[in-house]
MDTraj code that builds the backbone (N, CA, C; nanometers):
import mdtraj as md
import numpy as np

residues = "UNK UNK UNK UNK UNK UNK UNK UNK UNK UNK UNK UNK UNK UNK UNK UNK UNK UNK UNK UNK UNK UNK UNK UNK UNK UNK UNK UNK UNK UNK UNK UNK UNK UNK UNK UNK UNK UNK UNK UNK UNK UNK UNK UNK UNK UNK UNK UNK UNK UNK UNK UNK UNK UNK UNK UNK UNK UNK UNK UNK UNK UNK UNK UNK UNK UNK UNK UNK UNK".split()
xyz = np.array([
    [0.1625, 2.4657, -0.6411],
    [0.1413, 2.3460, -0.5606],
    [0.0685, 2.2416, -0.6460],
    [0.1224, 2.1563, -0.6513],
    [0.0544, 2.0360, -0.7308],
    [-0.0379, 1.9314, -0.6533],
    [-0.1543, 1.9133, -0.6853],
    [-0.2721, 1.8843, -0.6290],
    [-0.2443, 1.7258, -0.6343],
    [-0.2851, 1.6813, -0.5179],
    [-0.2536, 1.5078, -0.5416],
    [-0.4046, 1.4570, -0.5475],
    [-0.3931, 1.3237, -0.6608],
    [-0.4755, 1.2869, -0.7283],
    [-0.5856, 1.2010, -0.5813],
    [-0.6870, 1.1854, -0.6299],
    [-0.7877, 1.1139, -0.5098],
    [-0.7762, 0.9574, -0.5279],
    [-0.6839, 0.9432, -0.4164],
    [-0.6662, 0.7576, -0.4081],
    [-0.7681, 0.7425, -0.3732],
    [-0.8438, 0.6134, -0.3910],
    [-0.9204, 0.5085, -0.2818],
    [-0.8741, 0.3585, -0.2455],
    [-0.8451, 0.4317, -0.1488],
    [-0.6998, 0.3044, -0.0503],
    [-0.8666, 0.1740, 0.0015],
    [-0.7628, 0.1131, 0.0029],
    [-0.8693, -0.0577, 0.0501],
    [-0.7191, -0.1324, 0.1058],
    [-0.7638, -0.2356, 0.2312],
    [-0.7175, -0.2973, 0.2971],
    [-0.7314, -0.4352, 0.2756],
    [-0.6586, -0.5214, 0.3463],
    [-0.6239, -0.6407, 0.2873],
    [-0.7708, -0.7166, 0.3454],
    [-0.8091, -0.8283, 0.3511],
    [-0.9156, -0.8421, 0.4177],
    [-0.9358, -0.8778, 0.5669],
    [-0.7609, -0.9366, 0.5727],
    [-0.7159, -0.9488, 0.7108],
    [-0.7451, -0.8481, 0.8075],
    [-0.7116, -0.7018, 0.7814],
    [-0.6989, -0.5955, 0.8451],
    [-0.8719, -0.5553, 0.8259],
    [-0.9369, -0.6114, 0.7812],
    [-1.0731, -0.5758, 0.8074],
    [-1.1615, -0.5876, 0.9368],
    [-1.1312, -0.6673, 0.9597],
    [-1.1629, -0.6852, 1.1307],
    [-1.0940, -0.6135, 1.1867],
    [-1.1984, -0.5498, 1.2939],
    [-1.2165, -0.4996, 1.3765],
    [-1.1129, -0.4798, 1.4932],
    [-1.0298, -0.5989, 1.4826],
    [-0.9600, -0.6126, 1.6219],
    [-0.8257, -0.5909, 1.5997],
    [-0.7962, -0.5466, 1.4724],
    [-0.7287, -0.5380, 1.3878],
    [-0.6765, -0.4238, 1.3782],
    [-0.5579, -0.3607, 1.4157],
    [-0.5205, -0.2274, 1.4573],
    [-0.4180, -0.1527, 1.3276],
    [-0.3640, -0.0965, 1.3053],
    [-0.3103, -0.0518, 1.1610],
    [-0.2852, -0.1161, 1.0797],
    [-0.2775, -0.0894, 0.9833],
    [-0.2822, -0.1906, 0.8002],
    [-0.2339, -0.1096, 0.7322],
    [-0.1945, -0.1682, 0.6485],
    [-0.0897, -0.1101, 0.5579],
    [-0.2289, -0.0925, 0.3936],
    [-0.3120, 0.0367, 0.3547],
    [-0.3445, 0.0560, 0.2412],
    [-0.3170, 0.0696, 0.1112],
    [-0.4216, 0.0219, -0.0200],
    [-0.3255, 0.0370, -0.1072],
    [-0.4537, 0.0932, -0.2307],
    [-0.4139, 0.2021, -0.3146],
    [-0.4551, 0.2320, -0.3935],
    [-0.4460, 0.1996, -0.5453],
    [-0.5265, 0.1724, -0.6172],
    [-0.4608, 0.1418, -0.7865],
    [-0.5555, 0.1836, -0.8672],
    [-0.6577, 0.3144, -0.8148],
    [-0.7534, 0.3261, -0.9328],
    [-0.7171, 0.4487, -1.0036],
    [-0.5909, 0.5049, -0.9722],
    [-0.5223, 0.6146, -1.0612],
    [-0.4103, 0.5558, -1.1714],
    [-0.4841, 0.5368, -1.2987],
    [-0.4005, 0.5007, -1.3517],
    [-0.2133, 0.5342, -1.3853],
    [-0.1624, 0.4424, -1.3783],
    [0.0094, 0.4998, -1.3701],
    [0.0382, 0.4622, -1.2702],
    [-0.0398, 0.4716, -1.1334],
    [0.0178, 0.5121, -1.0154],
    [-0.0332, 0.3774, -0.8845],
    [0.0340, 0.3505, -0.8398],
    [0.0093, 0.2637, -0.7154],
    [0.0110, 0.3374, -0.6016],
    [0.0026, 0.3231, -0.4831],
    [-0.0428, 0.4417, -0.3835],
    [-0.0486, 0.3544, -0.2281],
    [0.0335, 0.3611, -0.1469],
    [0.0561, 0.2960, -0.0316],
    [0.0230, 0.4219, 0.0773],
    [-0.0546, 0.3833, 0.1769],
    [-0.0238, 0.4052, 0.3235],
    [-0.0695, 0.3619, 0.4754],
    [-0.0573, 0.3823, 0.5702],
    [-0.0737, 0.3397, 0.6718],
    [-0.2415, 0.3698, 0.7117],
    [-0.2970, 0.2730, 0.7576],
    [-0.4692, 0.3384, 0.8071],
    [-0.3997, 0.4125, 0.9247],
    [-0.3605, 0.3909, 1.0445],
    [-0.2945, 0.5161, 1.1467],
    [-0.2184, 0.6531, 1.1240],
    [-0.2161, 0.6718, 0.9395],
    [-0.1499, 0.7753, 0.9138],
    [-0.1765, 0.7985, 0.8000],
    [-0.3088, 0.8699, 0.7219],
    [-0.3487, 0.8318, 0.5786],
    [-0.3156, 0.9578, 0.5291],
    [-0.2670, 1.0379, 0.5833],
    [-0.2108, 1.1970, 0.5321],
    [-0.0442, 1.1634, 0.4164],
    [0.0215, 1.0178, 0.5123],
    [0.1806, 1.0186, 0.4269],
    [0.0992, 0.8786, 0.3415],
    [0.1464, 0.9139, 0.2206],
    [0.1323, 0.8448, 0.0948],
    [0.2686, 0.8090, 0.0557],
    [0.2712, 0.7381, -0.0123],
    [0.4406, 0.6709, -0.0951],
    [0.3355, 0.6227, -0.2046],
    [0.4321, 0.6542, -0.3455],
    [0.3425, 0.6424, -0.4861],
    [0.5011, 0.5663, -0.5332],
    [0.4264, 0.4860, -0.6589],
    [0.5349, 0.4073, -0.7252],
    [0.4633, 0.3656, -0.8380],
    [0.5309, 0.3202, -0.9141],
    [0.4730, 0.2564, -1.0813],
    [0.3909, 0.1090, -1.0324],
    [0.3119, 0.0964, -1.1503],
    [0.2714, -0.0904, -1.1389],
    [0.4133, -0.1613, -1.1615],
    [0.4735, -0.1020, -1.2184],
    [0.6253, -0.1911, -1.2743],
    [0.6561, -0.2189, -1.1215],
    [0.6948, -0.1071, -1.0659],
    [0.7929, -0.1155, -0.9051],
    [0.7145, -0.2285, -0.7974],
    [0.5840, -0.1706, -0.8093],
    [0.4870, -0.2604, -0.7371],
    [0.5275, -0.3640, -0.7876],
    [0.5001, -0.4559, -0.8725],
    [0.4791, -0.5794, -0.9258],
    [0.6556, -0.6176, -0.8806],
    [0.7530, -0.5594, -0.8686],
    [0.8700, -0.5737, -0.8003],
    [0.8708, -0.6030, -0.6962],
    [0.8240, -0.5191, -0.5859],
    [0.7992, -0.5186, -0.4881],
    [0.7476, -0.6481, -0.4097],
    [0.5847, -0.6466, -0.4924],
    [0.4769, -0.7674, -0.4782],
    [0.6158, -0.9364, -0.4630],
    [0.6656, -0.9361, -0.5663],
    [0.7954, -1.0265, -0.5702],
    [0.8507, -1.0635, -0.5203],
    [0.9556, -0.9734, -0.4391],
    [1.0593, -0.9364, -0.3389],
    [0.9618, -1.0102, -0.2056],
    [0.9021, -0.9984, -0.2187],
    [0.7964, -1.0164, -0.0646],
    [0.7637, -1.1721, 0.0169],
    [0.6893, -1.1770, -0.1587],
    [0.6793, -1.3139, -0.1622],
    [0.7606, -1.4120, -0.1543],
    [0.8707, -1.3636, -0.2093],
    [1.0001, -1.4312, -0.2252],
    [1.0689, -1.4755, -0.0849],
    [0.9958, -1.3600, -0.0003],
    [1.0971, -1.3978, 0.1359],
    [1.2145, -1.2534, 0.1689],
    [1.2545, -1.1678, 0.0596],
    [1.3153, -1.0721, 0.1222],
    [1.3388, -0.9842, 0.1729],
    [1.1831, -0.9762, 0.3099],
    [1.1871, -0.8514, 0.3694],
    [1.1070, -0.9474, 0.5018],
    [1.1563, -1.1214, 0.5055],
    [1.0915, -1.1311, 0.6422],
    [1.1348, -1.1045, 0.7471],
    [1.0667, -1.0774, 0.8135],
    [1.0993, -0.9886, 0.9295],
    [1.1174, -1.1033, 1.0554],
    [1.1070, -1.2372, 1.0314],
    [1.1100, -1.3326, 1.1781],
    [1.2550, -1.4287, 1.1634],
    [1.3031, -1.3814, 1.0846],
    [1.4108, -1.4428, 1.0631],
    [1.5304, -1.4033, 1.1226],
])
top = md.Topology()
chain = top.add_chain()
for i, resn in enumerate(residues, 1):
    res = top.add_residue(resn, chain, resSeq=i)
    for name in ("N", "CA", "C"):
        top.add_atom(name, md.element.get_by_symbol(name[0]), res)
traj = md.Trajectory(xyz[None], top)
């Protein structure tokens, strides 16, 4: 069984308040590794490169995953 490394997930600052109900976490102090998950579900992790991230980060900004459209 391969032991998974100790993220320390942090939230956006939005999701810091209080009134503020699940957020999406994100880890980057394992080097190699980026580290996503839900504060309502911090057991499922999704891991990806800085490369993919910094893809990702992109894609976003860009507009291709809005959701009100």
């Amino acid at each position: 069984m391969t032991e998974r490394p100790e993220f320390e997930f942090a939230s956006a600052a939005a999701c810091r308040d209080k009134k503020v109900g699940n957020c999406p976490q994100v880890a980057v102090n394992v080097p190699g590794v980026v580290a996503l998950r839900e504060s309502e579900r911090p057991d499922t992790v999704v891991t990806m490169t800085p490369k993919q991230w910094v893809t990702l980060a992109a894609a976003i900004k860009a507009g291709e995953f809005d959701l009100s459209a």
